[in-house]
PDB file of N, H, CA, C and O in Angstrom:
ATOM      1  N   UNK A   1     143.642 133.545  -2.554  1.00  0.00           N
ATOM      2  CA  UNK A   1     145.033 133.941  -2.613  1.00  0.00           C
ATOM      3  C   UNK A   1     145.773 133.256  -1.463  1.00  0.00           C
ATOM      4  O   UNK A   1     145.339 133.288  -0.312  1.00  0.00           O
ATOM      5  N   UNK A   2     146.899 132.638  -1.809  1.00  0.00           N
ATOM      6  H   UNK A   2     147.253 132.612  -2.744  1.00  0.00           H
ATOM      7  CA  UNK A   2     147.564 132.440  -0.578  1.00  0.00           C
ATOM      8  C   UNK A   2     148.909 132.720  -0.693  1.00  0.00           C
ATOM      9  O   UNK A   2     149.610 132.685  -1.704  1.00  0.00           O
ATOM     10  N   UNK A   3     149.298 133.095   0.815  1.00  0.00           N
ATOM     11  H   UNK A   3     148.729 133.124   1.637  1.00  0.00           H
ATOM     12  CA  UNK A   3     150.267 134.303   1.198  1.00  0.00           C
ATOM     13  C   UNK A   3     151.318 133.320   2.015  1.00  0.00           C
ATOM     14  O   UNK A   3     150.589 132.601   2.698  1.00  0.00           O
ATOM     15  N   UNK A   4     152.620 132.981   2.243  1.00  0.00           N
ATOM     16  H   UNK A   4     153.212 133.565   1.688  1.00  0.00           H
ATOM     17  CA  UNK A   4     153.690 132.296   3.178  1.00  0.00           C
ATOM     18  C   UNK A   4     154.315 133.481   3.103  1.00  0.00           C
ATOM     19  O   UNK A   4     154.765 134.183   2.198  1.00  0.00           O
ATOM     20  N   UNK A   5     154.195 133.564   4.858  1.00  0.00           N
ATOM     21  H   UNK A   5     153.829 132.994   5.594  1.00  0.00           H
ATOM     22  CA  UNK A   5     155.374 134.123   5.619  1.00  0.00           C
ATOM     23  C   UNK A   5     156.013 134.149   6.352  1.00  0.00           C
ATOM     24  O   UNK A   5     155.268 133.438   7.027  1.00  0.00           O
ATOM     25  N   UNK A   6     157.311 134.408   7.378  1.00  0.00           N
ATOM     26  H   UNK A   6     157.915 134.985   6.830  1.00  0.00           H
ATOM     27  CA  UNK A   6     157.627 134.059   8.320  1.00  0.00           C
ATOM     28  C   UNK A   6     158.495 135.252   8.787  1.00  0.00           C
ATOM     29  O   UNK A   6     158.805 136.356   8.340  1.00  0.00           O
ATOM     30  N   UNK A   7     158.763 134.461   9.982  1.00  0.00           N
ATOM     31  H   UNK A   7     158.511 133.564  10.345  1.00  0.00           H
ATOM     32  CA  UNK A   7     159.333 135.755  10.735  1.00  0.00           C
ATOM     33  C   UNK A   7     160.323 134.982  12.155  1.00  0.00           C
ATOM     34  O   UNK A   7     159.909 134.033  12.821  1.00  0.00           O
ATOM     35  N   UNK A   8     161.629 135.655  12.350  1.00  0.00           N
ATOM     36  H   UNK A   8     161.965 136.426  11.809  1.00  0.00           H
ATOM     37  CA  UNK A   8     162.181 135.294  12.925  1.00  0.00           C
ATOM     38  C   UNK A   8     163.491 135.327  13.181  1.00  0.00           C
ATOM     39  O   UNK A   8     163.859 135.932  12.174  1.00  0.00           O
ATOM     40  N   UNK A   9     164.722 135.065  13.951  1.00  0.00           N
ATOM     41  H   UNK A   9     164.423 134.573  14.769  1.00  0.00           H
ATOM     42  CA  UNK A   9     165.976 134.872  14.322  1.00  0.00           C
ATOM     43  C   UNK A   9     166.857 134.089  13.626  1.00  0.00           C
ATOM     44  O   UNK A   9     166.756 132.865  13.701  1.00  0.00           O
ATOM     45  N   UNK A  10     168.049 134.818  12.692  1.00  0.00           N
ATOM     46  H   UNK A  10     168.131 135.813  12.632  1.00  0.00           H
ATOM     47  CA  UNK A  10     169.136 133.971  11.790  1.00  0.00           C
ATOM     48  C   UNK A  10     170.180 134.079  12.891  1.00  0.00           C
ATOM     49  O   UNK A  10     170.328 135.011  13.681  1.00  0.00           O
ATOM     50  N   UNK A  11     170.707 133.225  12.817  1.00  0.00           N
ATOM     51  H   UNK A  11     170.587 132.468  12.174  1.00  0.00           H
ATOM     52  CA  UNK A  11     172.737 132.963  12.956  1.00  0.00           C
ATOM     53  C   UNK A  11     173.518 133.131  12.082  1.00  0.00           C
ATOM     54  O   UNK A  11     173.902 132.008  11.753  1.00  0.00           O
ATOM     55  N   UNK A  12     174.118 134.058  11.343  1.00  0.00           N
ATOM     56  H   UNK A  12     173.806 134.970  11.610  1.00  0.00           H
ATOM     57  CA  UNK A  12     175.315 133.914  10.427  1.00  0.00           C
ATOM     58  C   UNK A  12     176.750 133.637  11.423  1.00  0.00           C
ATOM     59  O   UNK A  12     177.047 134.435  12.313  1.00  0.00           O
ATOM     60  N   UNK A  13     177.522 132.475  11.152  1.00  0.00           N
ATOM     61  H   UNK A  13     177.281 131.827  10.430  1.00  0.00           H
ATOM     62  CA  UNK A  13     178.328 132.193  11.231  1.00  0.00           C
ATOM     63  C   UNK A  13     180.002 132.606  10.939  1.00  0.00           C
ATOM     64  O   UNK A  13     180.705 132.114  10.057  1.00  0.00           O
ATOM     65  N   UNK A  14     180.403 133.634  11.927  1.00  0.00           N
ATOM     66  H   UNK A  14     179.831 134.034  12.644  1.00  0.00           H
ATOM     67  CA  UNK A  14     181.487 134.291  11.549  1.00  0.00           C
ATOM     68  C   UNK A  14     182.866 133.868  11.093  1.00  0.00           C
ATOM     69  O   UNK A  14     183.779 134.457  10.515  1.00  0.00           O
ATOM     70  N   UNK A  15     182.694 132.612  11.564  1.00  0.00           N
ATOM     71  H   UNK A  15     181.952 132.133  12.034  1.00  0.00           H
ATOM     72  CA  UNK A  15     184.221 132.038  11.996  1.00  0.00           C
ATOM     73  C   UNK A  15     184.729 131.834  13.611  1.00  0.00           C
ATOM     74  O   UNK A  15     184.181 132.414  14.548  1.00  0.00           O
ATOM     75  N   UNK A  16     185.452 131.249  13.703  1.00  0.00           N
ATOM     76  H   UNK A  16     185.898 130.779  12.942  1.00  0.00           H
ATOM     77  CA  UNK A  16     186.345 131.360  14.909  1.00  0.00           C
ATOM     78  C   UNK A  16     186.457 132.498  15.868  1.00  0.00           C
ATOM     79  O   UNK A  16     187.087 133.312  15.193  1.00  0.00           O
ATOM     80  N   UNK A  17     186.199 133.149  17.213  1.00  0.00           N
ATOM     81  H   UNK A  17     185.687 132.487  17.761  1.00  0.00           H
ATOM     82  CA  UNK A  17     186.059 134.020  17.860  1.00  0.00           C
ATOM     83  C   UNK A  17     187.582 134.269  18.935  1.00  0.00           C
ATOM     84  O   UNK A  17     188.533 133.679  18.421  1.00  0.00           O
ATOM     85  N   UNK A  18     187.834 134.741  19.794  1.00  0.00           N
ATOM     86  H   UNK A  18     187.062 135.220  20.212  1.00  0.00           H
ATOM     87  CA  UNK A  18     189.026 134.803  20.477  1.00  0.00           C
ATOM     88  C   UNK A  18     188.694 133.276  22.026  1.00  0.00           C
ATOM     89  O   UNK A  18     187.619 132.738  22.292  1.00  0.00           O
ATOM     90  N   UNK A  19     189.971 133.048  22.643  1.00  0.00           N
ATOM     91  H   UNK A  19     190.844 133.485  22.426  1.00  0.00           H
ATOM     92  CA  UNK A  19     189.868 132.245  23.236  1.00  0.00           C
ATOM     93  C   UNK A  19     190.025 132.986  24.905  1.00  0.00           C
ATOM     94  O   UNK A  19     190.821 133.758  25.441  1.00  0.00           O
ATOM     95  N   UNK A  20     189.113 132.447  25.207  1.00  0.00           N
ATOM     96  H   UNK A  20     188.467 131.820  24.773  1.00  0.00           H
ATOM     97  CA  UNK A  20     188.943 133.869  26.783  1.00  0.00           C
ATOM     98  C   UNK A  20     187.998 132.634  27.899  1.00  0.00           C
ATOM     99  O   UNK A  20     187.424 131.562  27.706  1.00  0.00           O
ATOM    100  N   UNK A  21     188.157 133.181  28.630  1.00  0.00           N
ATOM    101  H   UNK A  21     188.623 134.051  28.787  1.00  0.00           H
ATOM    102  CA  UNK A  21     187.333 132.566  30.077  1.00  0.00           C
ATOM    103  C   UNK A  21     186.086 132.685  29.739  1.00  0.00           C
ATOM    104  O   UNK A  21     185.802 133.558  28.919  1.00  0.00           O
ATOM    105  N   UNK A  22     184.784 131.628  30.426  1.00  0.00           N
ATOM    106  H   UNK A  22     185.014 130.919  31.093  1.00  0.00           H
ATOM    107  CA  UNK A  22     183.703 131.769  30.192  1.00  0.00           C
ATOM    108  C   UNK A  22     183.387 132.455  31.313  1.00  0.00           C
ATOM    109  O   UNK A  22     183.961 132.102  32.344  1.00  0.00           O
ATOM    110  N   UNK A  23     182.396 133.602  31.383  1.00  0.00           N
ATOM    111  H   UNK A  23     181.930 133.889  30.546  1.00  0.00           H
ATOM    112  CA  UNK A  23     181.878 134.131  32.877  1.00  0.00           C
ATOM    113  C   UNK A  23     180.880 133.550  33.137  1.00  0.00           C
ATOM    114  O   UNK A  23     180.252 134.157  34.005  1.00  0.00           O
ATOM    115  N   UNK A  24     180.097 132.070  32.600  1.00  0.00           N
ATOM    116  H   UNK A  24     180.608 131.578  31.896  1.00  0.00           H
ATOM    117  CA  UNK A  24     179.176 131.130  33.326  1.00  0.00           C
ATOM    118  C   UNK A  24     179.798 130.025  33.554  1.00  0.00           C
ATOM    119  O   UNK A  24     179.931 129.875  34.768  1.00  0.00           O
ATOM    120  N   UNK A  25     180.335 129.006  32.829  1.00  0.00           N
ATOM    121  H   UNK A  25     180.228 129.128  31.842  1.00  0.00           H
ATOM    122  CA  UNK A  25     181.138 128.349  33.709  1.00  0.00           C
ATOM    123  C   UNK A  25     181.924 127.914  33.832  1.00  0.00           C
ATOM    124  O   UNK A  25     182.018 126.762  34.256  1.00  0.00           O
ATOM    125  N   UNK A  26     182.990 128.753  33.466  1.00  0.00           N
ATOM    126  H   UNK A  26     182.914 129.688  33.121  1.00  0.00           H
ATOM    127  CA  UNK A  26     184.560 129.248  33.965  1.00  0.00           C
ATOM    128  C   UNK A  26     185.547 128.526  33.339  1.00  0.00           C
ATOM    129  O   UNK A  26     186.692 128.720  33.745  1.00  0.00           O
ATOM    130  N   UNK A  27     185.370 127.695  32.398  1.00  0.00           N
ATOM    131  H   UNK A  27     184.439 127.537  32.068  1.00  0.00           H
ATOM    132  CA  UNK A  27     186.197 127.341  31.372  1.00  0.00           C
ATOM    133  C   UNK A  27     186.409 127.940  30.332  1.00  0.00           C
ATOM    134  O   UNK A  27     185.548 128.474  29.635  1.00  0.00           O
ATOM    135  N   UNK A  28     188.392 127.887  29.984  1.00  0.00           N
ATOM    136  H   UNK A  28     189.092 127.453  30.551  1.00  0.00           H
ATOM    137  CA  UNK A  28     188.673 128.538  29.021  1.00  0.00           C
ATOM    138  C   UNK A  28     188.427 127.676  27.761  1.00  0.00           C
ATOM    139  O   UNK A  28     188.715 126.479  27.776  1.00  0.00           O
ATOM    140  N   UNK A  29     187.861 128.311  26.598  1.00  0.00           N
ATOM    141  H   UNK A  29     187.627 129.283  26.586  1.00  0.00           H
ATOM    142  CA  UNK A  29     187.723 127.420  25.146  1.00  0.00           C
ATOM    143  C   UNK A  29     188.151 128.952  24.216  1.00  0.00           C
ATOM    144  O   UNK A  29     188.643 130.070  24.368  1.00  0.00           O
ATOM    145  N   UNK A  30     187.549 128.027  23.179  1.00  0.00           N
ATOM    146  H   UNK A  30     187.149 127.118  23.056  1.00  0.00           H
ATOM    147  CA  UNK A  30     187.840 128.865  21.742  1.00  0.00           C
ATOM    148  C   UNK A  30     186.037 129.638  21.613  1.00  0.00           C
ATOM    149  O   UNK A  30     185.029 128.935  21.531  1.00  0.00           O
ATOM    150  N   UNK A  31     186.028 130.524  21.621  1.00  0.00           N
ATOM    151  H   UNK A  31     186.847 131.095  21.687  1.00  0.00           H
ATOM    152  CA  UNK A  31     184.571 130.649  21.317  1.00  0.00           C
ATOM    153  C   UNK A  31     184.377 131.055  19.716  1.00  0.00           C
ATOM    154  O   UNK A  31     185.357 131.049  18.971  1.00  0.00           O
ATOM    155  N   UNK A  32     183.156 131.379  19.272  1.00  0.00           N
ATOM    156  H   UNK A  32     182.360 131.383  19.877  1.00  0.00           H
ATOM    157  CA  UNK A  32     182.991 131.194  18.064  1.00  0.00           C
ATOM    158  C   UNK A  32     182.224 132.388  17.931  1.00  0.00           C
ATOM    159  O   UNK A  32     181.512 132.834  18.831  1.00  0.00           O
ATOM    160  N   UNK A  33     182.393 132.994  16.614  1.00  0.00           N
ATOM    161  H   UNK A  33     182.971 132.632  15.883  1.00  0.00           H
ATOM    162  CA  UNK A  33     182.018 134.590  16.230  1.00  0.00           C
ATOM    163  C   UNK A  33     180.615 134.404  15.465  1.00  0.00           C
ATOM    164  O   UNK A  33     180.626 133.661  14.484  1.00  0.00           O
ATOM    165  N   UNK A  34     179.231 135.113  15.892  1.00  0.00           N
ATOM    166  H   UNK A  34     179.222 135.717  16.689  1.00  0.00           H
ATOM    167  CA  UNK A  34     178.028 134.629  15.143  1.00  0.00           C
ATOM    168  C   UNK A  34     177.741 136.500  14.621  1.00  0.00           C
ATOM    169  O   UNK A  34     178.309 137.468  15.127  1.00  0.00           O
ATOM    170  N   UNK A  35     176.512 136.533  13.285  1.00  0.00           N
ATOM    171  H   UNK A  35     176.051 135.747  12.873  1.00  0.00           H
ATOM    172  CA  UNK A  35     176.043 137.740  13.869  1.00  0.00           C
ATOM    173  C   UNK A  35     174.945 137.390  13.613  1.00  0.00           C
ATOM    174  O   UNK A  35     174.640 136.680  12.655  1.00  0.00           O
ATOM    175  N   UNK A  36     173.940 138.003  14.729  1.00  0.00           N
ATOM    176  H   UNK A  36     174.188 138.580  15.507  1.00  0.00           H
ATOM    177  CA  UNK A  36     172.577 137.488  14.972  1.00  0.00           C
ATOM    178  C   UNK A  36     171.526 138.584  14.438  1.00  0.00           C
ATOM    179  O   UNK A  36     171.665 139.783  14.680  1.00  0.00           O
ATOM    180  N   UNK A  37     170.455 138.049  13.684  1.00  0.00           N
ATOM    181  H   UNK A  37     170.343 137.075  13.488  1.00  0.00           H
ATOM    182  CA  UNK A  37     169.446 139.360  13.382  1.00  0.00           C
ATOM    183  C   UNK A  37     168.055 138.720  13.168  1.00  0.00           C
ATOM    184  O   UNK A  37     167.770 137.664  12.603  1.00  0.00           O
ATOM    185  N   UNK A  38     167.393 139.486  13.671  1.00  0.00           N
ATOM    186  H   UNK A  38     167.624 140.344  14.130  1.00  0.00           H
ATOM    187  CA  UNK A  38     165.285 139.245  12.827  1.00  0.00           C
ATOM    188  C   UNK A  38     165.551 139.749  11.661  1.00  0.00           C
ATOM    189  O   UNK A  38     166.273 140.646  11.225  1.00  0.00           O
ATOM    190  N   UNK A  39     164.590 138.748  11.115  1.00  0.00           N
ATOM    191  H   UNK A  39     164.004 138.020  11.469  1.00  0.00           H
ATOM    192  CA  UNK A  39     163.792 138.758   9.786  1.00  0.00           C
ATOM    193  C   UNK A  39     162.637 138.377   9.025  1.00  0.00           C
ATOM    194  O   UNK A  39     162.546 137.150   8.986  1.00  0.00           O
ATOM    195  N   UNK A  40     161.790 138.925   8.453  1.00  0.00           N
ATOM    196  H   UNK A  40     161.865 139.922   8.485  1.00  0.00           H
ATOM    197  CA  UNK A  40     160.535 138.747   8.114  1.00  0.00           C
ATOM    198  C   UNK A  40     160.766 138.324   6.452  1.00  0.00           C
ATOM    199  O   UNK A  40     161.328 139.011   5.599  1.00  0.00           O
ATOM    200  N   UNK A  41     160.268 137.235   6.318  1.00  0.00           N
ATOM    201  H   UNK A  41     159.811 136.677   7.011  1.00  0.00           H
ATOM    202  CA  UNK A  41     160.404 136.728   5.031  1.00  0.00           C
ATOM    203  C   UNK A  41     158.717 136.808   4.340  1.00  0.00           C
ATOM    204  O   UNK A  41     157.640 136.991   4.906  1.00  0.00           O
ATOM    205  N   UNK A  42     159.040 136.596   2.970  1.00  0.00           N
ATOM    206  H   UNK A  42     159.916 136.447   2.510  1.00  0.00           H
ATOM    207  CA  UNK A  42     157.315 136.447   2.251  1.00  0.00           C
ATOM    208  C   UNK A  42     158.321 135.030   1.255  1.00  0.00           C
ATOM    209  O   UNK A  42     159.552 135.016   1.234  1.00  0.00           O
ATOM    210  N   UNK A  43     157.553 134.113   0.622  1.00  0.00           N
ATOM    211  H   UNK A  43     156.553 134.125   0.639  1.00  0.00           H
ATOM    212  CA  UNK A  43     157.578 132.771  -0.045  1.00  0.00           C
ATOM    213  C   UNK A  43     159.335 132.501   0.339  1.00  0.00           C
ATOM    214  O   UNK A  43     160.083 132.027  -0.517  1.00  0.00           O
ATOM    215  N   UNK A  44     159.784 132.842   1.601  1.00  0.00           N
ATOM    216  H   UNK A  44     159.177 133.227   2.296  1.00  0.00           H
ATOM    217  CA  UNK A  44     161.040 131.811   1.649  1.00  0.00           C
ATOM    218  C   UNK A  44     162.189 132.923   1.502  1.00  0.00           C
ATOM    219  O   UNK A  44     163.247 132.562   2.018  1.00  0.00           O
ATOM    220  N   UNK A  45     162.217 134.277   0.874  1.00  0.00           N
ATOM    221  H   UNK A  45     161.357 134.571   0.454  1.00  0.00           H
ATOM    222  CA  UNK A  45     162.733 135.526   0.257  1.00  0.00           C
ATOM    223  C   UNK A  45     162.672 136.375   1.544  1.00  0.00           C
ATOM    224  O   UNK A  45     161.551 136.751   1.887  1.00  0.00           O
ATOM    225  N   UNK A  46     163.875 136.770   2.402  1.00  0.00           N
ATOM    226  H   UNK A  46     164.785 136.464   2.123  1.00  0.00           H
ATOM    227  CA  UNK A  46     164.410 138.002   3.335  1.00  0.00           C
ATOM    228  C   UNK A  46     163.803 139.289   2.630  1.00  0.00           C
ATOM    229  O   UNK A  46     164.334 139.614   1.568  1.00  0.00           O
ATOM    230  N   UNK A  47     162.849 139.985   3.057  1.00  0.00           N
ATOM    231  H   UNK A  47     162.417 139.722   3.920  1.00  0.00           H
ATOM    232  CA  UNK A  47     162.047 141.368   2.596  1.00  0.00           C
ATOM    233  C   UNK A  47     162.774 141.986   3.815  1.00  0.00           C
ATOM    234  O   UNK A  47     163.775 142.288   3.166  1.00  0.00           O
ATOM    235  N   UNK A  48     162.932 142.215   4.482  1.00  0.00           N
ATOM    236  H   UNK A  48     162.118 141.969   5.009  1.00  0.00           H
ATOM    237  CA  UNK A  48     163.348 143.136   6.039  1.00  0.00           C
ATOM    238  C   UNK A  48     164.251 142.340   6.889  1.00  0.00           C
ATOM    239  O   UNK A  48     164.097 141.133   7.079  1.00  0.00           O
ATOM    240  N   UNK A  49     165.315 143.140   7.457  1.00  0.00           N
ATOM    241  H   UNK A  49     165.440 144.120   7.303  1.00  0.00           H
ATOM    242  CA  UNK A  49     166.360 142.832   8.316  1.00  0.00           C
ATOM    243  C   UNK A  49     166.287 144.046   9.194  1.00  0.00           C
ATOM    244  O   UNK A  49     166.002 145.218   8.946  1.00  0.00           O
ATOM    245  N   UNK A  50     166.644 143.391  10.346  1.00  0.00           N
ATOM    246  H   UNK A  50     166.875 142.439  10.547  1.00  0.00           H
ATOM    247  CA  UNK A  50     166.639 144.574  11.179  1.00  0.00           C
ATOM    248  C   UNK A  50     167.110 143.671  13.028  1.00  0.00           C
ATOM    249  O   UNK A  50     166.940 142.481  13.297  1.00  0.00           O
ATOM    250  N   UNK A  51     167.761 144.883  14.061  1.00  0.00           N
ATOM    251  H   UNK A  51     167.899 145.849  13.843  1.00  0.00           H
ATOM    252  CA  UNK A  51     168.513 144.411  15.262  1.00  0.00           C
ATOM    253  C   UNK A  51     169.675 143.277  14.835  1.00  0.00           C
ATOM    254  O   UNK A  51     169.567 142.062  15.001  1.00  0.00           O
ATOM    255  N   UNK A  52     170.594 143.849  14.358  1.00  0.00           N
ATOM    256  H   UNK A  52     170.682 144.836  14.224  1.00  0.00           H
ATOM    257  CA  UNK A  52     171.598 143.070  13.865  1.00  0.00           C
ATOM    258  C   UNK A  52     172.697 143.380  14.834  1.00  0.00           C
ATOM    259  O   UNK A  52     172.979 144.554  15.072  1.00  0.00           O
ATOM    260  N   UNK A  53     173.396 142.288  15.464  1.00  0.00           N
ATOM    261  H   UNK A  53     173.167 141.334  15.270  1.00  0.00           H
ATOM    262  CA  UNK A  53     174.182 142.385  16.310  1.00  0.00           C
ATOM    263  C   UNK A  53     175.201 141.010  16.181  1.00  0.00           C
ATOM    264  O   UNK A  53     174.920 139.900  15.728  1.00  0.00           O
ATOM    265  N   UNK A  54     176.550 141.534  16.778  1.00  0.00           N
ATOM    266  H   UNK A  54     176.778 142.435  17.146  1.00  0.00           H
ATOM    267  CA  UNK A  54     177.705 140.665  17.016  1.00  0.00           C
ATOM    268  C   UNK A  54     177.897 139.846  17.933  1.00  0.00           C
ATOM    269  O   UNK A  54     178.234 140.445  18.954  1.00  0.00           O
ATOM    270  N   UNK A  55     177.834 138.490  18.099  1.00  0.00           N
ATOM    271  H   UNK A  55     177.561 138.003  17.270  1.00  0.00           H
ATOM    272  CA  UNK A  55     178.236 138.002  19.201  1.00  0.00           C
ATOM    273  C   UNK A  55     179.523 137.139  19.552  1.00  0.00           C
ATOM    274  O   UNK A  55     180.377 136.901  18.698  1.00  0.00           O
ATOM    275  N   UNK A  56     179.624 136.603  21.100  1.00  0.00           N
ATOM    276  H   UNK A  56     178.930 136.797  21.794  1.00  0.00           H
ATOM    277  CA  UNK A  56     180.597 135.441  20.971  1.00  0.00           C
ATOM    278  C   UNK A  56     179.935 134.486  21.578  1.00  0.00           C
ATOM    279  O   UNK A  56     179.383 135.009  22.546  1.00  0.00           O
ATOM    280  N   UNK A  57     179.722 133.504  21.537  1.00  0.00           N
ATOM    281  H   UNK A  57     180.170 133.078  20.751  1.00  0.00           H
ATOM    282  CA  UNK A  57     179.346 132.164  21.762  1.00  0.00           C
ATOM    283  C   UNK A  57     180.404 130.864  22.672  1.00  0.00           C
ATOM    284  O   UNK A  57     181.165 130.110  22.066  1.00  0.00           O
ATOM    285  N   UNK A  58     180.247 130.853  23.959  1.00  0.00           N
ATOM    286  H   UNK A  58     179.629 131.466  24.451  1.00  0.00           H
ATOM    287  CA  UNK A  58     181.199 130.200  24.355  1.00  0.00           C
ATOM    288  C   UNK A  58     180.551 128.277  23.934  1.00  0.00           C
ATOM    289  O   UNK A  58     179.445 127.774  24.133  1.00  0.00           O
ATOM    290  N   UNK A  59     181.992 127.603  23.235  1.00  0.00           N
ATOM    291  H   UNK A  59     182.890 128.012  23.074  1.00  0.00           H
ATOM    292  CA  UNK A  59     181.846 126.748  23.047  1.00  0.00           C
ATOM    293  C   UNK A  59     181.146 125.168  23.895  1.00  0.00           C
ATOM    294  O   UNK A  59     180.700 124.096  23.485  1.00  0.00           O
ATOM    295  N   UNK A  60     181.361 125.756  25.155  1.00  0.00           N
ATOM    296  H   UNK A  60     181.724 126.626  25.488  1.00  0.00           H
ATOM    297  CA  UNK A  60     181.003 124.951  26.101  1.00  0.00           C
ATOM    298  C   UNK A  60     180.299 124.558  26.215  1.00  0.00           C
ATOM    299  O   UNK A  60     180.083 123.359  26.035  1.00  0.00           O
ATOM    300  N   UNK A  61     179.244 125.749  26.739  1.00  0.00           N
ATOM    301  H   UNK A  61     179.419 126.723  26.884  1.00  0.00           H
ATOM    302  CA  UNK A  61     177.834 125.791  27.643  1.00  0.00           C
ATOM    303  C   UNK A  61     177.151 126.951  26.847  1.00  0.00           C
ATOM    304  O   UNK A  61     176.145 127.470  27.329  1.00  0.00           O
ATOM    305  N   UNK A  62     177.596 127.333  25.781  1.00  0.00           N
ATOM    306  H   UNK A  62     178.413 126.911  25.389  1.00  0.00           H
ATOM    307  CA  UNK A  62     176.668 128.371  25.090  1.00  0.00           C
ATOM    308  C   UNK A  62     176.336 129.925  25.433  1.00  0.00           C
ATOM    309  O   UNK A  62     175.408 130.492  24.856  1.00  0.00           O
ATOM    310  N   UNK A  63     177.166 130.608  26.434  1.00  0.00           N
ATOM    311  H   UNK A  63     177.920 130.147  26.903  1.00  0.00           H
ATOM    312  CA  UNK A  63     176.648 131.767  26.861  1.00  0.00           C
ATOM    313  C   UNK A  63     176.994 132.398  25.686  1.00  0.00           C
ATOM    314  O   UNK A  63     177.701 131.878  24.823  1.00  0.00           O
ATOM    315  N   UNK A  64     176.463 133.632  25.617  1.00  0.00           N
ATOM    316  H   UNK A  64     175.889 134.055  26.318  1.00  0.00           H
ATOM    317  CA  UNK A  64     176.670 134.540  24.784  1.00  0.00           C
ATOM    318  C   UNK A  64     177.057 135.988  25.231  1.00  0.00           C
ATOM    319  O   UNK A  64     176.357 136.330  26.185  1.00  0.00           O
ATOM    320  N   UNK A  65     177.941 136.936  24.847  1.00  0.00           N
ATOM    321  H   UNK A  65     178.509 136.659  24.072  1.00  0.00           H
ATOM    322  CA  UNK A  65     178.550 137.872  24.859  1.00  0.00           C
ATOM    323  C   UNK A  65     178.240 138.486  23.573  1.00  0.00           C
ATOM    324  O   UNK A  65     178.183 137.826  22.536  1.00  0.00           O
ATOM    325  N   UNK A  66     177.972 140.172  23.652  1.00  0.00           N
ATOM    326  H   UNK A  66     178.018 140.708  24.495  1.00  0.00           H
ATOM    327  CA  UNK A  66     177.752 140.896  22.605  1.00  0.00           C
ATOM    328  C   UNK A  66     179.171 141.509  22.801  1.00  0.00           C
ATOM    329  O   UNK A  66     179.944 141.565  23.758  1.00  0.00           O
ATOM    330  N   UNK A  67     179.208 141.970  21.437  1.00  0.00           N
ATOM    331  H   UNK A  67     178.580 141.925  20.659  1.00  0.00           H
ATOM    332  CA  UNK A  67     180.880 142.418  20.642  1.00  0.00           C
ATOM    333  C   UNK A  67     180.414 143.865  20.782  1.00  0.00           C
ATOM    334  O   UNK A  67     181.137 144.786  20.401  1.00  0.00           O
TER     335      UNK A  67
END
């Protein structure tokens, strides 16, 4: 029998986020709206979702901020 599975961290892509100061390194941009979650797949197919959270993503340098 053989079994594919995986397991791991998505990005859904929100759109456009608000435009604010970065608190790493200190440039203002546009940041960008993600929502981030684990997931355990079987043949390629999402079976379980779970720790689903909002973020912002500064365009810059990448920090991240939870919503």
């Amino acid at each position: 029998m053989f079994l594919l599975f995986g397991f791991g961290t998505k990005h859904e892509d929100l759109g456009p986020g608000a435009v604010r100061a970065c608190p790493r390194c200190g440039n203002t941009s546009q940041w960008a709206r993600v929502r981030q979650f684990r997931q355990f797949t079987v043949f390629f197919v999402p079976v379980a979702r779970w720790g689903r959270r909002q973020l912002e993503i500064c365009g810059i340098c990448g920090a991240a901020v939870e919503l």
